[in-house]
Backbone bond lengths (Angstrom), bond angles and torsions (degrees), N, CA, C in turn:
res aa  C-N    CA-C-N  psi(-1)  N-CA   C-N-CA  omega(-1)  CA-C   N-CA-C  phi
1 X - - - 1.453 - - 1.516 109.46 -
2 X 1.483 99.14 146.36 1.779 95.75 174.13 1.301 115.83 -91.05
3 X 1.526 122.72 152.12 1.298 136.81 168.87 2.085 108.36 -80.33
4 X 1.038 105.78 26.30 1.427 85.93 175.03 1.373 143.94 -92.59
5 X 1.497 98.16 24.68 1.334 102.14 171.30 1.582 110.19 -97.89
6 X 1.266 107.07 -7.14 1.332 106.38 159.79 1.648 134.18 -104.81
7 X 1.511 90.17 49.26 2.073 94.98 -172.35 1.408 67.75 -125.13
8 X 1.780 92.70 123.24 1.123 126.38 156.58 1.774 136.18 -59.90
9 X 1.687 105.81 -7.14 1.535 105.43 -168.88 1.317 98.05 -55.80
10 X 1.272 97.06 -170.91 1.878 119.69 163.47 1.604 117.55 -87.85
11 X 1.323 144.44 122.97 0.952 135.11 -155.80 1.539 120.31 -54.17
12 X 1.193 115.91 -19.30 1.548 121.74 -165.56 1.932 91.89 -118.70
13 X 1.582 123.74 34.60 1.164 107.81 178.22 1.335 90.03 -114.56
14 X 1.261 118.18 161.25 2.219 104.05 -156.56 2.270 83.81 -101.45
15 X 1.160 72.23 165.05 2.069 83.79 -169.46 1.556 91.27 -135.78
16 X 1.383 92.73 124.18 1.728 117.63 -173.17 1.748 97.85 -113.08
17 X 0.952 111.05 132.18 1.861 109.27 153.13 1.917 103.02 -142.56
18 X 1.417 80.45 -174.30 1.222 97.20 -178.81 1.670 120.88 -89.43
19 X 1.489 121.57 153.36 1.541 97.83 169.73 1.272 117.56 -41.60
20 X 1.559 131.02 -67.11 1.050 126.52 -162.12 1.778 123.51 -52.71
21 X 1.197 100.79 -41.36 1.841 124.51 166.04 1.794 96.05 -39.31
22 X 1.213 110.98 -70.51 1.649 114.30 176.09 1.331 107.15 -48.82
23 X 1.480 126.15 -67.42 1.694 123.37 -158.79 1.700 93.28 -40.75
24 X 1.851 121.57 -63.67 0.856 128.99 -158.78 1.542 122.59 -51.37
25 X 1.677 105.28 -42.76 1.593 108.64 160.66 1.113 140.37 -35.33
26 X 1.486 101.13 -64.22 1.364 128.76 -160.01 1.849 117.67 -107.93
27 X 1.159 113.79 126.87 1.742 128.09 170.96 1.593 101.37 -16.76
28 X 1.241 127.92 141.21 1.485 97.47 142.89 1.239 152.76 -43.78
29 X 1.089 115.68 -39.56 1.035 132.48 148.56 1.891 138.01 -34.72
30 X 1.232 88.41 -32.32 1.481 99.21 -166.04 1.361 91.85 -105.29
31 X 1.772 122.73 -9.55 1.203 119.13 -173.26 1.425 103.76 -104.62
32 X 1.062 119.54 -16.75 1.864 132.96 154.70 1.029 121.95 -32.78
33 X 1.575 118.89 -66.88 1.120 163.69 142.07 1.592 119.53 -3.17
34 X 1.081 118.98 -89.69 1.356 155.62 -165.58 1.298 115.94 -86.07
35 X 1.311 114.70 -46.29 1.615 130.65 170.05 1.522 117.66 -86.12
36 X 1.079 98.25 -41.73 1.669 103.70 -169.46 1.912 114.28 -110.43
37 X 1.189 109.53 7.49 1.431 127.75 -177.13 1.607 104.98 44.57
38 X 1.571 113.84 51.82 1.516 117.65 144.56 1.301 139.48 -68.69
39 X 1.264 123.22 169.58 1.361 102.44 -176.03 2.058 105.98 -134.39
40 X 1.253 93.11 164.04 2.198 92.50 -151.06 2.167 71.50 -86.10
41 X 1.263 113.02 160.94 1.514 130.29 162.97 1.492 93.11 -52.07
42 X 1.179 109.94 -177.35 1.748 133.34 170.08 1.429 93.35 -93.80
43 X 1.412 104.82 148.51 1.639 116.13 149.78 1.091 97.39 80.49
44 X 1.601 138.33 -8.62 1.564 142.57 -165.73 1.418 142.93 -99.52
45 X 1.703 91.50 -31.59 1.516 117.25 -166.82 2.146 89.59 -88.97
46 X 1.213 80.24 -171.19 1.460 106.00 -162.25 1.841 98.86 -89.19
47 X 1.216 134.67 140.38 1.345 130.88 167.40 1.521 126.78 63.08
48 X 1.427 104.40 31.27 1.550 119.79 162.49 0.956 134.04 -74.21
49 X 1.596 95.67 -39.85 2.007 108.46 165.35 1.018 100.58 -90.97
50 X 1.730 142.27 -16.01 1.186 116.18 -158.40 1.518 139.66 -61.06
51 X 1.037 132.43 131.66 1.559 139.45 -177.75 1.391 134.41 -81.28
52 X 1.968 96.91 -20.71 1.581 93.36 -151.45 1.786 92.78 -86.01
53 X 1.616 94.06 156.52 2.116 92.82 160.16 1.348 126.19 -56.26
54 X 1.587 120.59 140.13 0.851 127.27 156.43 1.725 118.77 151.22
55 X 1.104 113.19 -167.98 1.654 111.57 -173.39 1.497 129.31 -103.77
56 X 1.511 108.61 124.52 1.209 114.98 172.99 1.632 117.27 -65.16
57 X 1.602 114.09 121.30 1.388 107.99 162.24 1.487 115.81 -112.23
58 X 1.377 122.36 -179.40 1.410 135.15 157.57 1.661 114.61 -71.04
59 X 1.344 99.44 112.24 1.670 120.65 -177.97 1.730 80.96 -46.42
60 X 1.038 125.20 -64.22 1.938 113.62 -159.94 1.116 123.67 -98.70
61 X 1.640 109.87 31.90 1.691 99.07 158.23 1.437 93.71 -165.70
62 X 1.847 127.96 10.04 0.865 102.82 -169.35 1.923 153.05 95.23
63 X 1.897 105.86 -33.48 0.876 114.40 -169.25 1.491 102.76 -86.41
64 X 1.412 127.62 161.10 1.461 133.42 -135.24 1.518 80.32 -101.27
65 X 1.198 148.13 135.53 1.303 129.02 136.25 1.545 129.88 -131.62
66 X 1.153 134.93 62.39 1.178 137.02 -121.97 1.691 124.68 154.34
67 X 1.249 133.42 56.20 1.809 106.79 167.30 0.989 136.01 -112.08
68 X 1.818 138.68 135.38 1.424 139.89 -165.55 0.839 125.53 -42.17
69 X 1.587 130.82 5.22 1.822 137.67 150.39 1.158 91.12 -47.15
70 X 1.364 126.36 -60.97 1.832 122.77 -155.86 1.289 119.90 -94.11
71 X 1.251 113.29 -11.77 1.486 133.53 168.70 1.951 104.85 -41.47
72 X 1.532 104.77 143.28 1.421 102.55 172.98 1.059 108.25 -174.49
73 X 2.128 133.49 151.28 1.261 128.27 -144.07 1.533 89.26 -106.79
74 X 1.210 125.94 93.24 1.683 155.58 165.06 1.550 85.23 -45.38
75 X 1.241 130.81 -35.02 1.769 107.27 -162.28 1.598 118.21 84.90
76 X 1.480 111.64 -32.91 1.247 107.40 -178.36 1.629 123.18 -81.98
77 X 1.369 134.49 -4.39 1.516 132.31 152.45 1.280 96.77 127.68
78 X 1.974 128.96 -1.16 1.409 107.54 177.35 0.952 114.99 -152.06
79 X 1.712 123.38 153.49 1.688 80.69 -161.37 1.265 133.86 -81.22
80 X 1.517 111.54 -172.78 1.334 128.60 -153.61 1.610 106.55 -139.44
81 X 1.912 104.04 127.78 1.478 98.55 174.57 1.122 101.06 -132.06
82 X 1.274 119.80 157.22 1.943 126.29 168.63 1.563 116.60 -71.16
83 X 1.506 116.76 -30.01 1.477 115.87 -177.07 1.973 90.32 -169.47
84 X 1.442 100.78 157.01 1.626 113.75 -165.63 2.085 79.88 -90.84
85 X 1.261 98.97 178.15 1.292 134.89 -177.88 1.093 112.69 -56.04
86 X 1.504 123.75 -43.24 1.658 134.31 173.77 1.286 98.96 -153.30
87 X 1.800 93.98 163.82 1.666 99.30 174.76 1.624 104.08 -78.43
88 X 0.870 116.99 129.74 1.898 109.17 175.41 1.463 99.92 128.87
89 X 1.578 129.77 -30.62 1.135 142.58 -176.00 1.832 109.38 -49.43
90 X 1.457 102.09 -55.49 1.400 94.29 173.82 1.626 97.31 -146.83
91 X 1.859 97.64 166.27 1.503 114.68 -178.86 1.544 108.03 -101.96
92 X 1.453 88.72 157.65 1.942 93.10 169.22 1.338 111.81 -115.08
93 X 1.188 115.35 165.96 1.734 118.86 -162.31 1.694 81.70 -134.21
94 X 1.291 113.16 166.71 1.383 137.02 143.01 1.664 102.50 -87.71
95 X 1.694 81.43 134.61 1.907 84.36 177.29 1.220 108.76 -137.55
96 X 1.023 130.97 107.00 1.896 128.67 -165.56 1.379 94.00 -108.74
97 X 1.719 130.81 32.21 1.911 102.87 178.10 1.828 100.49 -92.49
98 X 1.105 118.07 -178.68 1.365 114.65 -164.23 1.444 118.43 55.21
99 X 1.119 122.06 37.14 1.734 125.07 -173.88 1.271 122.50 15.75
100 X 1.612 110.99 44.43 1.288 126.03 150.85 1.300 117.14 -93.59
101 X 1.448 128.10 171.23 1.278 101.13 134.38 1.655 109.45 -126.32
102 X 1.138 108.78 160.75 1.484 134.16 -163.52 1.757 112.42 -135.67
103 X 1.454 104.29 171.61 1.535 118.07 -169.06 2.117 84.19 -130.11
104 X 1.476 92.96 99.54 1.497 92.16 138.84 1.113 162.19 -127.01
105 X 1.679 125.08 150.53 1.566 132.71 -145.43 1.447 101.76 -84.10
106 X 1.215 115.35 127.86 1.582 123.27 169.01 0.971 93.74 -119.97
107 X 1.921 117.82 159.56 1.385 139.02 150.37 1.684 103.71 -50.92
108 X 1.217 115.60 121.64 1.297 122.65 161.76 1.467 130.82 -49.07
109 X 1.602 107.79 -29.33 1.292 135.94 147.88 1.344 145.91 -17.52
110 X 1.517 99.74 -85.60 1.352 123.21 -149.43 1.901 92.18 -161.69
111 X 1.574 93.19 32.08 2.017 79.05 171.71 0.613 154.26 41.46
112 X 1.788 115.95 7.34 1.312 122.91 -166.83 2.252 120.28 -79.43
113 X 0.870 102.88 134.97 1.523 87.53 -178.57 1.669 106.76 -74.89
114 X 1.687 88.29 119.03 1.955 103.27 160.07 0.970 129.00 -75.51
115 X 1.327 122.55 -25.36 1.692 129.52 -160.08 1.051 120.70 118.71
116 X 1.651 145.93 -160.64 1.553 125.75 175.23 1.627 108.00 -133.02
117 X 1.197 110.69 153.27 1.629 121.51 169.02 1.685 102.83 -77.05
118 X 1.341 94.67 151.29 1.278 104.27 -177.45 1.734 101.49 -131.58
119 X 1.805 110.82 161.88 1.799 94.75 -177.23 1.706 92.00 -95.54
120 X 1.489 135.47 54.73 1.696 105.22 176.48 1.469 96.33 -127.08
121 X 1.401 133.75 18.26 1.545 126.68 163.74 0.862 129.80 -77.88
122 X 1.985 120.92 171.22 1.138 111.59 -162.52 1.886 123.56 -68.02
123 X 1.301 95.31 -163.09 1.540 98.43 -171.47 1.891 83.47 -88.76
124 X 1.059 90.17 -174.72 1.857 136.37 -48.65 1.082 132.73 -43.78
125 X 1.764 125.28 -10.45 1.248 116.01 152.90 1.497 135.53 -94.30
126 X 1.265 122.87 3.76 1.283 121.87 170.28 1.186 101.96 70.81
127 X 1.369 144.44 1.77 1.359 130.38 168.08 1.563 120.09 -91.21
128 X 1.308 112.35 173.93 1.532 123.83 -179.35 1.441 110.19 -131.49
129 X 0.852 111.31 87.18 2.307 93.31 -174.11 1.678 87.69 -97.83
130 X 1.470 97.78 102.56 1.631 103.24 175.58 1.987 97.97 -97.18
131 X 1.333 81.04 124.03 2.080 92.11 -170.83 1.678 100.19 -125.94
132 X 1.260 100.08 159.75 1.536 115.85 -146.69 1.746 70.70 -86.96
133 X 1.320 102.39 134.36 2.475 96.71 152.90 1.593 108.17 -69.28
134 X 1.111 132.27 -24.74 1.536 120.95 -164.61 2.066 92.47 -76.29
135 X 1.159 131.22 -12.90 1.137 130.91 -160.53 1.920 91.07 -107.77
136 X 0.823 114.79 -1.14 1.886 130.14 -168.08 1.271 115.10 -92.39
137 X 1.098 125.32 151.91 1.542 110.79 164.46 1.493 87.37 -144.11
138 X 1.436 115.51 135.33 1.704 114.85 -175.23 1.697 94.33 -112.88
139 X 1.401 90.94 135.09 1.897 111.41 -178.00 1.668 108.91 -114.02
140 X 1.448 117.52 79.85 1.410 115.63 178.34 1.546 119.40 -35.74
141 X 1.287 111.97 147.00 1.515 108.15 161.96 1.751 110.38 -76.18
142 X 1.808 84.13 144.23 1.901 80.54 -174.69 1.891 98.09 -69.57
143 X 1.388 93.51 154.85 1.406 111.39 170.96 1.378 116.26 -54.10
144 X 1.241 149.91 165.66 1.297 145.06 109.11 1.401 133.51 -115.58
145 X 1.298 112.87 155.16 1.456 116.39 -160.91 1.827 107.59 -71.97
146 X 1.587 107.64 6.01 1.844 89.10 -170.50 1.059 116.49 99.25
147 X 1.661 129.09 -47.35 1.237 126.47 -165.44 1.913 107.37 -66.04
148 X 1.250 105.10 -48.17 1.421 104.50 -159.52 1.106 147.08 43.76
């Protein structure tokens, strides 16, 4: 598991480590992922069905990019958002492996690979940023009792 809710930078200050710094953080899995631009099965990863409110961050640094306002069930097994949290939140790459080509989502951060946007989602932006959950970290909204 990663410690990144306890890195103190500023969210928009970029966070470098070393491979080994990463292996040590992060699951294998999540270091597959994120480090090595793998991708989680369908139907497998963490927060595909998920429903409840609140904010998607980057498993390796923490930064928010992502909340279940924009969240939506794509059908395809992982989740799925129409647009990240802010513009600046994350970058896109050109990705031509598998002799496609594709747009892929990194943490704006800390580089980590999310997965890629696609142009067939809903309105109003027509996008899809389908992102792996093992690369996610989900931050519930706190409860409240009603009273307010």
């Amino acid at each position: 598991m990663t410690d990144s809710m306890t890195d103190t930078r500023a969210p928009s200050e970029r966070l470098e480590r070393s491979d080994a710094e990463w292996r040590s953080r992060l699951t294998p899995q999540q270091y597959e992922v994120t480090r090595r631009h793998g991708t989680e099965r369908a139907f497998t990863g963490p927060y595909w069905d998920n429903k409840a409110a609140g904010t998607y961050a980057c498993i390796c640094c923490g930064q928010p990019l992502f909340v279940s306002a924009a969240k939506y069930d794509s059908g395809t097994g992982w989740p799925s958002f129409s647009a990240p949290i802010e513009a600046g939140a994350v970058d896109e790459h050109s990705d031509t492996k598998l002799f496609m080509r594709r747009t892929e989502v990194r943490c704006a951060r800390c580089d980590a690979h999310l997965g890629h946007v696609f142009p067939d989602g809903p309105r109003p932006t027509g996008l899809r940023y389908c992102m792996n959950g093992v690369a996610l970290d989900f931050r519930p909204e706190p409860e409240t009792d009603g009273k307010g």
